[in-house]
ROPA-383534 format. One line per 4 residues: number of its first residue (from 1); their letters; for each residue x, y, z of C-alpha. Coordinates in steps of 0.25 Angstrom, whole numbers, plus 5000, padded with zeros to 4 digits. Example, Ala and Ser with C-alpha at 12.3 -4.5 7.8 and 13.67 -1.06 7.14 Angstrom:
# ROPA-383534
1> AS> 5049 4982 5031 | 5055 4996 5029 .
END
This chain:
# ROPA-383534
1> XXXX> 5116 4687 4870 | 5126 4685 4882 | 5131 4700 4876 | 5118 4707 4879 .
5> XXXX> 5113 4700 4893 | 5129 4706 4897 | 5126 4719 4892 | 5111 4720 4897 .
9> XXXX> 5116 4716 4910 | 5128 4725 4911 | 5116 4736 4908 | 5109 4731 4919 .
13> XXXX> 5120 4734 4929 | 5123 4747 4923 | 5110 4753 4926 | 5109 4746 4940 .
17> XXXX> 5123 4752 4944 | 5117 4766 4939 | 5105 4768 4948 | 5110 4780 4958 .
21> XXXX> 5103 4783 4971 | 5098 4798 4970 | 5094 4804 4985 | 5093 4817 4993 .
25> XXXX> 5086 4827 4999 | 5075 4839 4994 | 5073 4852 5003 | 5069 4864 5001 .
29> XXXX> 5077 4878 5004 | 5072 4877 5017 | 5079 4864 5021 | 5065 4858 5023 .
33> XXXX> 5063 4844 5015 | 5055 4842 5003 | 5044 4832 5002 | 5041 4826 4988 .
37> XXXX> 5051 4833 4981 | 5053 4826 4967 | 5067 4822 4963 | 5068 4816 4949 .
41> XXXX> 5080 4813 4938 | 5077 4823 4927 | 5075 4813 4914 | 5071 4800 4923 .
45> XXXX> 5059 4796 4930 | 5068 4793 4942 | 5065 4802 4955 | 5060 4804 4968 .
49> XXXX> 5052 4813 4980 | 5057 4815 4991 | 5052 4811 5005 | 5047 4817 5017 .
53> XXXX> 5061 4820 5021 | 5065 4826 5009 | 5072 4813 5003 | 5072 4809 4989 .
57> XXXX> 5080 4796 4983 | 5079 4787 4969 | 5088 4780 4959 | 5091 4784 4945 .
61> XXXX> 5100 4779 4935 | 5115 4783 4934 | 5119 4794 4924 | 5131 4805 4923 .
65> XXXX> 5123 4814 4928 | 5104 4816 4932 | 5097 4829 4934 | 5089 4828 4947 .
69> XXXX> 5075 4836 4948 | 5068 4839 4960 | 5056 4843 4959 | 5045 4849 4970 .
73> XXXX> 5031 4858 4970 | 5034 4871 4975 | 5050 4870 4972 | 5059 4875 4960 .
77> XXXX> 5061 4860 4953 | 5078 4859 4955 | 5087 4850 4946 | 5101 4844 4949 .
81> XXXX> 5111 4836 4939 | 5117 4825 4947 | 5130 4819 4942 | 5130 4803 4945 .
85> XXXX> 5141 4800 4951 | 5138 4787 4961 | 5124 4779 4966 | 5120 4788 4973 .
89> XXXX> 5117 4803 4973 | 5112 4812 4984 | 5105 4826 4980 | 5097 4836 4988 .
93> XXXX> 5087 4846 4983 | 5085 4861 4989 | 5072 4865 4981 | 5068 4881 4980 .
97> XXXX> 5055 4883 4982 | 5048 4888 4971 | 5043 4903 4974 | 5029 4908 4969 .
101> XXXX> 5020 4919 4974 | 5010 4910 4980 | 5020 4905 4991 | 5032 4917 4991 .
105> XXXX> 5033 4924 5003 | 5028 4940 5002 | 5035 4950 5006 | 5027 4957 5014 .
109> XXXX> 5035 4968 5022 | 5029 4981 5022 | 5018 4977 5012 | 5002 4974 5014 .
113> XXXX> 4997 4969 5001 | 4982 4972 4999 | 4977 4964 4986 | 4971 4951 4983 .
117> XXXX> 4982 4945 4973 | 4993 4947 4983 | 4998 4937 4994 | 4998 4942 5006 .
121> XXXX> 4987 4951 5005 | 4983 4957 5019 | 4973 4967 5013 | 4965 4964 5001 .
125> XXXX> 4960 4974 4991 | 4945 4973 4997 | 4950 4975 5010 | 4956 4987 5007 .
129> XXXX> 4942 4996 5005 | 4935 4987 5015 | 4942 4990 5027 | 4934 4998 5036 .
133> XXXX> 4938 5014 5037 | 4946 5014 5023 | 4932 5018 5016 | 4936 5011 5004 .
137> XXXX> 4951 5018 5003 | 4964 5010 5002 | 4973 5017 5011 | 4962 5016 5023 .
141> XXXX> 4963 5003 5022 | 4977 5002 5022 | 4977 5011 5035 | 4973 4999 5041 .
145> XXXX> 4987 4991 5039 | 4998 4991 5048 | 5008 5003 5045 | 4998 5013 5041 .
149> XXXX> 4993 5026 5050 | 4980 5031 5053 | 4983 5044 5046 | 4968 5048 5043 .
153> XXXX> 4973 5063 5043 | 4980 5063 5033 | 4983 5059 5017 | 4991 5045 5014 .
157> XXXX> 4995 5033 5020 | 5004 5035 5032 | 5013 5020 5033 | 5024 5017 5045 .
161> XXXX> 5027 5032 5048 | 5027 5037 5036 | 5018 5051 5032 | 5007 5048 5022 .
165> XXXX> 5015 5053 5009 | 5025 5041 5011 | 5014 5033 5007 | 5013 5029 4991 .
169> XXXX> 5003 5024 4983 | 5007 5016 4969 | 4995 5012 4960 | 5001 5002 4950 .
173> XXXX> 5014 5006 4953 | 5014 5020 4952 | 5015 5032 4964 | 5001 5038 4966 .
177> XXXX> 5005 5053 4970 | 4990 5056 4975 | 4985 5044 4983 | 4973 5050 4993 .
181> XXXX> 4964 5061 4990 | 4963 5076 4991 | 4960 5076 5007 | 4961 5089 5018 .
185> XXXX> 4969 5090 5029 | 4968 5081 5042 | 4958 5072 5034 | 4967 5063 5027 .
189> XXXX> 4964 5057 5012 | 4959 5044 5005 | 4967 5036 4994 | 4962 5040 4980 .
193> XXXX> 4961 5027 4973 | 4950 5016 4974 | 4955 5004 4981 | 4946 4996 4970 .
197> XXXX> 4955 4999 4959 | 4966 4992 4966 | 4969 4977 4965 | 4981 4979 4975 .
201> XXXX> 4986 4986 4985 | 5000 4984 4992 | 5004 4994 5006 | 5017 4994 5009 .
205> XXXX> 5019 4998 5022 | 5033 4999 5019 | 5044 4992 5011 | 5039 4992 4997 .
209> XXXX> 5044 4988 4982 | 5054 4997 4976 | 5045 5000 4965 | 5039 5010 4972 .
213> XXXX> 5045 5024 4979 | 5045 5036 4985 | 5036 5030 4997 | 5043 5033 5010 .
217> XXXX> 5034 5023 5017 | 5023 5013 5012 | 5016 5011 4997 | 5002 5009 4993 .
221> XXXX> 5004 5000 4981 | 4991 4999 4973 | 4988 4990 4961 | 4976 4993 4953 .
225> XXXX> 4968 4982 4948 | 4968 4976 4934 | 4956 4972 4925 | 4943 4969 4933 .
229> XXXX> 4936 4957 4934 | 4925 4961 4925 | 4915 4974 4922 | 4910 4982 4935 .
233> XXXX> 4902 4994 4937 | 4902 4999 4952 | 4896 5012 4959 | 4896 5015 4974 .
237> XXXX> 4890 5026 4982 | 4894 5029 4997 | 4892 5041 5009 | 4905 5050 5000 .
241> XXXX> 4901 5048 4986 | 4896 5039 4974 | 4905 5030 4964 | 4905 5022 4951 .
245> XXXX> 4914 5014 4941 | 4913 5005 4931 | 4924 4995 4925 | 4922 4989 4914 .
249> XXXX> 4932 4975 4909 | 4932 4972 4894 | 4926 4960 4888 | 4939 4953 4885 .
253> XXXX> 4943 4957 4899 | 4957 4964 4896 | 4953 4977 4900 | 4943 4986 4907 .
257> XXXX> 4939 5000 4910 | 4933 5007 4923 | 4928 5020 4925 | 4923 5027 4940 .
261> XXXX> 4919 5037 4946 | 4919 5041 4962 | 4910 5054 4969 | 4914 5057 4983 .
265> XXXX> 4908 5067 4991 | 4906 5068 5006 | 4897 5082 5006 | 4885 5073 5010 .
269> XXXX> 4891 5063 5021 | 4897 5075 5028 | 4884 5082 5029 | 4880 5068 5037 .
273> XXXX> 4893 5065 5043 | 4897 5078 5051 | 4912 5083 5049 | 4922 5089 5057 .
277> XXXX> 4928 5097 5048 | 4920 5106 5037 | 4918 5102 5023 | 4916 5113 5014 .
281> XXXX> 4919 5103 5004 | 4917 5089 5007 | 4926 5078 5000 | 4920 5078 4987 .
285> XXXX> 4929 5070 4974 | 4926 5065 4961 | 4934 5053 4955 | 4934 5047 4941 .
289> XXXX> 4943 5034 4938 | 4947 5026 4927 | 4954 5014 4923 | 4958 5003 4912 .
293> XXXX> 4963 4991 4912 | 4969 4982 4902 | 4977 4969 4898 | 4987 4971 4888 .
297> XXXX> 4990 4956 4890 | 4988 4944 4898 | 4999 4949 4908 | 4997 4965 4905 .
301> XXXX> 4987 4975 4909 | 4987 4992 4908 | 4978 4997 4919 | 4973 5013 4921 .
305> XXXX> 4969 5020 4932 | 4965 5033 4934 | 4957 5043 4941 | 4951 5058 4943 .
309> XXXX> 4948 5063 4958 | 4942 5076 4963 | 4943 5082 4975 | 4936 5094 4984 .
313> XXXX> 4937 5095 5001 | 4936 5107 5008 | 4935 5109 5022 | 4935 5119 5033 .
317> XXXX> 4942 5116 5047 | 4944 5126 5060 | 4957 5134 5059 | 4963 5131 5071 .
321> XXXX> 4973 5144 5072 | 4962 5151 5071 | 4954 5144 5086 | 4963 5155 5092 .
325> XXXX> 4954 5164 5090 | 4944 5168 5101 | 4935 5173 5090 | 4926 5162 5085 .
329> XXXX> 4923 5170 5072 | 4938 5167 5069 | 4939 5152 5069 | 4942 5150 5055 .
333> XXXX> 4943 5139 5047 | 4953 5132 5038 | 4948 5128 5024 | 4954 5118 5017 .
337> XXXX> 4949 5112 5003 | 4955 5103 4991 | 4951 5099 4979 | 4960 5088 4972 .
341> XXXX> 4960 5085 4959 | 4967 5070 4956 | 4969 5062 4944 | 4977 5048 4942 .
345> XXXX> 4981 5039 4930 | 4987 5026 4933 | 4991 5017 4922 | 5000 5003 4922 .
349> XXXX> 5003 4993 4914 | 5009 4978 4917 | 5015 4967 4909 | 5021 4955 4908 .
353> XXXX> 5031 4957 4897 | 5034 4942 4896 | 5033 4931 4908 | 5041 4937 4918 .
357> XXXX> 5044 4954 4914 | 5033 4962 4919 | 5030 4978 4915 | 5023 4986 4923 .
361> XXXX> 5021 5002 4919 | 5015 5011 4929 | 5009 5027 4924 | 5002 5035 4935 .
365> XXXX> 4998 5049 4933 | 4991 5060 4942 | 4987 5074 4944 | 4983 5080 4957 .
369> XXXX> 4980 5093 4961 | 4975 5099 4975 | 4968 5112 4977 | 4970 5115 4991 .
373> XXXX> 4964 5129 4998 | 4966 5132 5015 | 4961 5145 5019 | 4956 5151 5031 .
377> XXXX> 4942 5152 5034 | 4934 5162 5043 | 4920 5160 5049 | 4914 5165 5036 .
381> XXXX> 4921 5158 5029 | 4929 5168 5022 | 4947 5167 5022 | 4952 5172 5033 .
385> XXXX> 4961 5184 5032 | 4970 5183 5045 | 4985 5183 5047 | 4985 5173 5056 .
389> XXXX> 4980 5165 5045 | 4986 5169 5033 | 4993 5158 5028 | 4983 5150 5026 .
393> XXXX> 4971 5158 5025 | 4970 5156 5008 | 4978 5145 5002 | 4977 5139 4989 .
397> XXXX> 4985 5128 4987 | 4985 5119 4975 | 4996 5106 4972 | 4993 5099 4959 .
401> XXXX> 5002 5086 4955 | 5006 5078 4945 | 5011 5063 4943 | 5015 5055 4933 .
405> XXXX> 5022 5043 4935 | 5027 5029 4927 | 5032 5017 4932 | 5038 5003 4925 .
409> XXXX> 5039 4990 4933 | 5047 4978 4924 | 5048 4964 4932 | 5053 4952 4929 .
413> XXXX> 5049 4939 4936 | 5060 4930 4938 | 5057 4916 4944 | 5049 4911 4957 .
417> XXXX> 5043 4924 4958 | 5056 4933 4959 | 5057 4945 4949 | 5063 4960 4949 .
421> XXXX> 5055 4973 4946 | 5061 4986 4941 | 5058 4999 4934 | 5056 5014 4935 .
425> XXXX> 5048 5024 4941 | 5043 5039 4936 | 5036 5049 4941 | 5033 5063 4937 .
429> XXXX> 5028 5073 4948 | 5023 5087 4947 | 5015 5096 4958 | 5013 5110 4960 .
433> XXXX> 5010 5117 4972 | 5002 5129 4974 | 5001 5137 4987 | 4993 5151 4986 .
437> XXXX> 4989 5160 4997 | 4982 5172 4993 | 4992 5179 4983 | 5003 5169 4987 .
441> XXXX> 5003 5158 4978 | 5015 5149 4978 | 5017 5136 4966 | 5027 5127 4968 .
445> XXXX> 5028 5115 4957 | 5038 5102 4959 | 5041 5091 4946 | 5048 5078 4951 .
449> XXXX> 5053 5066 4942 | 5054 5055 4949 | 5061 5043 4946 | 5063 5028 4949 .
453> XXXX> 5070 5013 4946 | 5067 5001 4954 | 5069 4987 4954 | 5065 4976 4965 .
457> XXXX> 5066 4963 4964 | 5057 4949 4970 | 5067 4939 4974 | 5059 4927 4981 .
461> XXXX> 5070 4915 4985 | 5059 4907 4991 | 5045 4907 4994 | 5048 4910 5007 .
465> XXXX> 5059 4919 5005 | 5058 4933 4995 | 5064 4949 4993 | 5061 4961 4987 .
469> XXXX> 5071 4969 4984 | 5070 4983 4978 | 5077 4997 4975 | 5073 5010 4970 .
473> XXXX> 5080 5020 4965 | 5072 5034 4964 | 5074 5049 4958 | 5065 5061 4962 .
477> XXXX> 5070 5074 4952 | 5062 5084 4964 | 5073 5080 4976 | 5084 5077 4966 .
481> XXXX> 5085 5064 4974 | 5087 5050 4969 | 5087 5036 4979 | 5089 5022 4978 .
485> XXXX> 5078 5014 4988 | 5082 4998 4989 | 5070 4989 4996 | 5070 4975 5001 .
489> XXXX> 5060 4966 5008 | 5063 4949 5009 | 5052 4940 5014 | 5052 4927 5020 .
493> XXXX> 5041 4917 5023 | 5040 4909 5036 | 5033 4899 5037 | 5021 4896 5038 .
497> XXXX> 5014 4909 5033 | 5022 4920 5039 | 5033 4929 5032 | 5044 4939 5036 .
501> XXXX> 5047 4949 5026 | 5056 4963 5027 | 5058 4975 5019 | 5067 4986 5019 .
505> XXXX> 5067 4997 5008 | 5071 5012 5006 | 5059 5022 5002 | 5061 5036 4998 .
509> XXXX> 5050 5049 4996 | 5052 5061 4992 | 5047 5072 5001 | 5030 5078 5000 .
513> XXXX> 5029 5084 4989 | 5024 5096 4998 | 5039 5097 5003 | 5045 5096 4987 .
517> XXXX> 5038 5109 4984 | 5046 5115 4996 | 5059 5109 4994 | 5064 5102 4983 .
521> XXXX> 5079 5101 4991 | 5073 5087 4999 | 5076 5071 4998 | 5071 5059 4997 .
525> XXXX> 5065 5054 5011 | 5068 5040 5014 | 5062 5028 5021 | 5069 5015 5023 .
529> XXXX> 5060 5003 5029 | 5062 4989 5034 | 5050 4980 5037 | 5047 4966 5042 .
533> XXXX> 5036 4960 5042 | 5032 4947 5046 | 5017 4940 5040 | 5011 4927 5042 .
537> XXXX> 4999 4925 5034 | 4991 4911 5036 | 4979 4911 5029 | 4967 4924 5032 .
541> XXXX> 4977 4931 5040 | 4989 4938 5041 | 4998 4944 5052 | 5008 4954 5048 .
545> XXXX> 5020 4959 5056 | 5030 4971 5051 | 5040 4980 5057 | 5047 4990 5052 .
549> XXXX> 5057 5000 5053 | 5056 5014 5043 | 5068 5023 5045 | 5066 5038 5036 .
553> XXXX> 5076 5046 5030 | 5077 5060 5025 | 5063 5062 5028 | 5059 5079 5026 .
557> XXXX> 5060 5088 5035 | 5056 5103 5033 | 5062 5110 5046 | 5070 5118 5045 .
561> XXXX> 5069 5116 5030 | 5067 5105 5020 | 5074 5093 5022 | 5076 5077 5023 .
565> XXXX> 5082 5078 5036 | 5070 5071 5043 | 5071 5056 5048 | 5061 5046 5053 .
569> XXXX> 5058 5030 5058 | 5046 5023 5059 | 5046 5009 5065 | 5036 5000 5069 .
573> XXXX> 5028 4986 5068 | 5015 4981 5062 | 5004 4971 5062 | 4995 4965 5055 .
577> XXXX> 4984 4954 5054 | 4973 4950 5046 | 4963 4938 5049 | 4953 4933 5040 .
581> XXXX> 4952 4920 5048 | 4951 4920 5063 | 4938 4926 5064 | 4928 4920 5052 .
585> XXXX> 4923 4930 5042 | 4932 4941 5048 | 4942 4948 5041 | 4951 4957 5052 .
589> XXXX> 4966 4964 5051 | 4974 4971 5061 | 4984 4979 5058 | 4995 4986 5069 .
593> XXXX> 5006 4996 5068 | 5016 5002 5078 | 5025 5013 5073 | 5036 5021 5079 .
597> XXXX> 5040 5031 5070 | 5047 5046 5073 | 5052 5056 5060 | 5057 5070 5059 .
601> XXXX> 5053 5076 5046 | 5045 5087 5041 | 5042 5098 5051 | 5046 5088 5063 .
605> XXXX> 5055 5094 5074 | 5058 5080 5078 | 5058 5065 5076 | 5043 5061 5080 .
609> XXXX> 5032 5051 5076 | 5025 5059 5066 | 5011 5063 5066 | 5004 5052 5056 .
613> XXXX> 5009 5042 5065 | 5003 5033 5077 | 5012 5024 5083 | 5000 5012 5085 .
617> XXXX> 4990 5010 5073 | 4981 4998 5071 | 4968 4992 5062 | 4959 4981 5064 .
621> XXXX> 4951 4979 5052 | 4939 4968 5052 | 4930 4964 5039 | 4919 4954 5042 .
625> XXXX> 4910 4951 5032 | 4896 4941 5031 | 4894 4933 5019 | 4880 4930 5021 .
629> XXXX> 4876 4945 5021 | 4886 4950 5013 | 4889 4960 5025 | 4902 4966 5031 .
633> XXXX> 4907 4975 5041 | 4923 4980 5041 | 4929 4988 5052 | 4941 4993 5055 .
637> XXXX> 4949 4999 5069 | 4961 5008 5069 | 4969 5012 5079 | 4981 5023 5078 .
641> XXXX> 4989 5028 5091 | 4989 5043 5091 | 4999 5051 5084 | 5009 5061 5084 .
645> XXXX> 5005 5077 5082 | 5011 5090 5081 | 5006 5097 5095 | 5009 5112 5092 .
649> XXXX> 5005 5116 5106 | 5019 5110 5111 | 5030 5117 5111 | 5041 5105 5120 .
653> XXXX> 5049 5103 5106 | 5051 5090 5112 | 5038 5084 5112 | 5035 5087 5096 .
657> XXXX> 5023 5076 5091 | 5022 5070 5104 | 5007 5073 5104 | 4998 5061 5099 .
661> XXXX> 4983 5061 5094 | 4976 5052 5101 | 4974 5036 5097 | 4967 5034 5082 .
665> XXXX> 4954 5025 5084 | 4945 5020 5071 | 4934 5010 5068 | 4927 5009 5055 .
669> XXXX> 4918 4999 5052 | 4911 4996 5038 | 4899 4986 5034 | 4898 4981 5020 .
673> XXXX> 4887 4975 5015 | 4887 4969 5001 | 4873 4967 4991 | 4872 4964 4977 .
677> XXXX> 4863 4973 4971 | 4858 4971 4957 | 4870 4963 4955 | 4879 4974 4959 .
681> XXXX> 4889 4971 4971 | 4886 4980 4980 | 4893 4985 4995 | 4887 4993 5003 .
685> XXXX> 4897 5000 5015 | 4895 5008 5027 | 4907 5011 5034 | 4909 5020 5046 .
689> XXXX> 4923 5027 5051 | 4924 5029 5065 | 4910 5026 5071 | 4914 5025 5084 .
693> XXXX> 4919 5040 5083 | 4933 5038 5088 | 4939 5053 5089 | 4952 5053 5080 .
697> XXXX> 4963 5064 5080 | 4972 5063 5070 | 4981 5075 5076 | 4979 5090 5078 .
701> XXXX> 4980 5103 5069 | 4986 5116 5076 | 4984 5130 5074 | 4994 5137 5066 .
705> XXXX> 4993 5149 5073 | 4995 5151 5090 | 4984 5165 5085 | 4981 5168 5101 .
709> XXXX> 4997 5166 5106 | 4995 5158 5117 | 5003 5146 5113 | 4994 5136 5110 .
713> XXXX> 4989 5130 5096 | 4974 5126 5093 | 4974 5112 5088 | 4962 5104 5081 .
717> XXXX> 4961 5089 5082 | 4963 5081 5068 | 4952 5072 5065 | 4944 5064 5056 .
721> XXXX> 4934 5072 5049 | 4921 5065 5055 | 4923 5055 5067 | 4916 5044 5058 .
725> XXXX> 4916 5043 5043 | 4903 5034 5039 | 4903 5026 5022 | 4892 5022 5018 .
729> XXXX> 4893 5015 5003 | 4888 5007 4993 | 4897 5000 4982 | 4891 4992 4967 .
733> XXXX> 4898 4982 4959 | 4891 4980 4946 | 4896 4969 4939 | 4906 4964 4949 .
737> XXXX> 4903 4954 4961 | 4912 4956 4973 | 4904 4948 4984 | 4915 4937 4984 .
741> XXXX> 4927 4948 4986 | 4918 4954 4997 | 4917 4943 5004 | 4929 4938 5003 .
745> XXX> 4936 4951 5009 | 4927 4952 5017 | 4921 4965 5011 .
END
């Protein structure tokens, strides 16, 4: 008995002397301490949390070695083996936050996201056919950001100094050759595609991934929508035409099919709304699309998209070479028409191949043809037959094109939101190019294959701290020209709500394809970029800050001959702010750009600000909308300083392009009334462009001809075709209610 009291006691004592003392400190990669943090012994119930200093202590029994957790909501769990070797033992904890896409910083450098499933969204996808003066079209909505041009003159997108064609658009990750409509000179061009089929839209001033190319400046990324909420039927009817579409969503909801149909023609609104320039045929066009949709699983989907457009314009304008004349019988006229045929497919496919590989398959095809004809008109009508205007009296010219092109995206997520994207790019182009004056017709044809591989990666190292970094490596069989294009852009969040991000990339283009047909001896123009901006972004508003610098290499020139000899900068800051608190139940954004930019290319005697560019251009947008009678009214101010032109009556070499137009004022201001009628969700719109009657010039056309040799050329102002442009509309949803989504983008 005396045996066991021993041996119990001596067991006693053991375990007495074995209880070691376990203490330290948590803090997080920021040096800042961590309240509540638990520390446990993996296996035991001993632990601890910390204090509000950070502080943890407890006692455990003595072994040869524990494993010591700590563990914290919003942190990656960490595990240390701790050898025993005394009472007591002193161990700190640095914990890693864990990343995730609801608190990760954004990169935000160069880029406006414009959809409802992305953070840091500064436009939504409402906004963008709601703003006042984009009458429904996307890329008039976008003029309204910082870094864009009021270029309303012209065809494309003009971005931090670069021409319209240095803009690219990308619908599920493929290149869209033909964006914007059959248009005639001096009266610039809509997007083609409807901003409805989209469920997302990223513009990129600058900067962007390494999946896409051959973009010198900026990218409109669009991302068409997956399968709808249910069946809808909707029609519309406005002052330019009539509409309808259907889209139907299968029963088991994994697929759906939509038909529609659009009728423009702006023969009637012209007879009412008086233009300066003569229609012989107004803009008249006929468009039939199409889509599918469907879920091959739970994480995949194949989606179609395709279209049929029609075009005819023709128009008649003075000739001004021909003002020269004393006799008025011999003012003439220029005839310009078009008629565009335009066809698109668009077809992708996404999947998750297991939890974290991804496959995405892009296909795009499209055929484009123009029928152009510019002749010379007299009085009567007929073509004119005088040397002074022989080479262009008659011209035919017709450029027909076609476009395939594939694309294949594999990514792999790796942990806390980091993963790596690669794959390859094709593209097949073909045009020809027909220039005929009577019994003087002249083809040319060009076939390119271009190619490309690419490979970026996401790498965040904390929530407040993430990169992009990408390269691109490119291959175009009409220059015989490769390159390799790196990009990077890191991010890092302040506190509070703000972020600083930057961005630096390469971006190569070829030369217009109007130049390739001319010379095949060219090289790839380059632009390299480096952006910051700065964004803070508490709740209903955002202010946005970004500078950058934009140095252009190799950029064509054709004087004395064809070459890449021209060079070029651009440089400049922007602003912008949105507020949909300050003032209750008003939505507003303002948006600023300053630009210095000079270039020598083309037919450029020297480096100069080119003539698409304004040194000051700013937006203010406002949206208000009243509930209680389901009413709205948008409107929209922009301001451009004037810009640069070619002034042909001077002859001091020195002072090339250092005329200006005069300053660029607009309002337009639209009301939006909303009714359900016979269950149909019905808008009704009127919009009107310019109704205070602001005279804009957008630049001046010259003579070609001095016909009366007395040094000086006749010129004619550029300008709008109408001082006011007036909508008048009316939209039905059958089968979809969209009174809740009105009003909370304040429609």
């Amino acid at each position: 008995m005396n045996k066991v009291v021993i041996i119990f006691l001596l067991f006693i004592s053991t375990q007495t002397f074995s209880q070691i003392k376990i203490s330290g400190i948590v803090k997080d990669n920021k040096g800042e301490s961590l309240i509540g943090v638990n520390i446990s012994v993996k296996g035991s119930y001993d632990g601890a949390t910390t204090n509000a200093k950070g502080e943890y202590n407890f006692e455990t029994d003595g072994k040869d070695s524990i494993i010591l957790n700590a563990t914290y909501i919003g942190f990656l769990p960490q595990e240390k083996v701790i050898k025993i070797t005394g009472n007591s033992i002193n161990q700190n904890f640095l914990l890693k936050e864990k990343i995730n896409d609801l608190k990760a910083v954004v990169i935000s450098a160069g880029a406006f996201e414009a959809s409802d499933e992305k953070k840091g969204t500064q436009l939504k996808a409402l906004d963008i056919v709601t703003t006042a003066g984009s009458n429904g079209d996307s890329y008039g909505a976008l003029k309204t950001l910082p870094g864009t041009q009021q270029t309303n003159d012209r065809e494309g997108l003009f971005v931090r100094g670069g021409t319209g064609s240095e803009t690219q658009t990308f619908i599920d990750g493929t290149w869209v050759k033909n964006a914007f409509t059959a248009s005639v000179p001096d009266l610039g061009a809509r997007g083609r595609f409807n901003p409805f089929i989209f469920k997302g839209t990223v513009f990129s001033a600058g900067g962007y991934s390494a999946l896409y190319g051959q973009a010198l400046s900026s990218a409109v990324i669009l991302e068409t929508i997956d399968l709808p909420e249910r069946s809808s039927a909707n029609i519309n009817a406005s002052s330019v035409g009539i509409g309808a579409s259907v889209q139907q969503l299968a029963k088991n909801k994994k697929s759906s099919f939509g038909i529609g149909y659009n009728y423009t023609n702006l023969s009637p609104y012209f007879k009412i709304i008086k233009q300066n320039i003569t229609y012989q045929q107004a803009p008249l066009s006929h468009q039939i699309d199409a889509n599918f949709r469907c879920k091959t699983s739970k994480t995949g989907i194949f989606k179609f998209y395709g279209y049929y457009n029609q075009t005819d314009i023709n128009i008649n304008r003075i000739n001004i070479s021909s003002l020269d004349y004393e006799d008025a019988n011999k003012e003439y006229q220029d005839e310009f028409g078009v008629k565009n045929k335009n066809a698109y497919a668009n077809l992708s496919y996404k999947e998750y191949i297991n939890k974290t590989w991804k496959l995405n398959i892009g296909l795009a095809f499209s055929k484009n043809k123009d029928h152009i004809i510019t002749r010379v008109l007299d009085a009567n009508q007929q073509i004119v037959n005088d040397s002074n205007f022989y080479y262009s009296k008659d011209v035919v010219i017709e450029n027909e094109n076609y476009l395939a092109t594939s694309k294949i995206v594999l990514e792999k997520n790796l942990n806390n939101l980091n993963s790596i994207r690669f794959g390859g790019e094709y593209i097949y182009n073909q045009d020809a190019f027909l220039y005929a004056t009577q019994n003087a017709p002249n083809t040319i044809s060009t076939k390119e294959h271009y190619k490309a591989i690419f490979a970026e990666s996401d790498i965040y190292i904390t929530n407040d701290l993430a990169g992009k970094i990408g390269i691109r490596a490119e291959h175009s069989s009409i220059i015989q020209q490769s390159n390799i294009a790196p990009r990077a852009s890191v991010a890092y969040k302040l506190k509070r709500a703000g972020q600083l991000s930057f961005a630096y990339g390469m971006f190569y283009q070829k030369p217009d394809q109007q130049y390739l047909y001319q010379s095949n001896q060219l090289n790839y123009q380059r632009a390299d970029h480096y952006i910051l901006n700065y964004q803070y972004q508490p709740k209903d508003r955002i202010i946005r800050v970004e500078a950058y610098y934009k140095k252009y290499h190799h950029l064509l020139k054709t004087i004395p001959s064809f070459n890449n000899n021209g060079k070029g900068y651009a440089k400049g800051i922007e602003l912008f702010y949105r507020d949909k608190k300050s003032i209750k139940g008003l939505d507003f954004w303002i948006s600023y750009s300053y630009i210095d930019t000079k270039r020598d290319f083309i037919n450029y005697t020297k480096m100069v600000q080119p003539d698409f560019v304004a040194n000051h251009v700013a937006s203010l947008v406002l949206k208000k909308f009243w509930t209680k009678y389901m009413f709205g009214i948008n409107g929209t101010y922009t301001y451009s300083s004037g810009r640069p032109y070619i002034n042909r009556n001077e002859t001091n070499v020195s002072n090339f392009m250092q005329d200006k137009t005069m300053a660029y004022h607009n309002v337009s201001i639209s009301a939006n009334y909303i009714k359900t009628i016979r269950k149909a969700f019905t808008v009704f719109v009127l919009s009107i462009n310019n109704p205070f009657g602001f005279k804009q010039v957008y630049g001046y056309n010259y003579a070609t001809k001095d016909l009366n040799n007395n040094g000086n050329y006749y010129r004619k102002e550029i300008t709008p075709a109408a001082r006011q442009f007036l909508f008048l509309g009316m939209f039905m949803s059958f089968g979809i209610d969209r009174t809740q989504e009105a009003i909370d983008n304040n429609l």
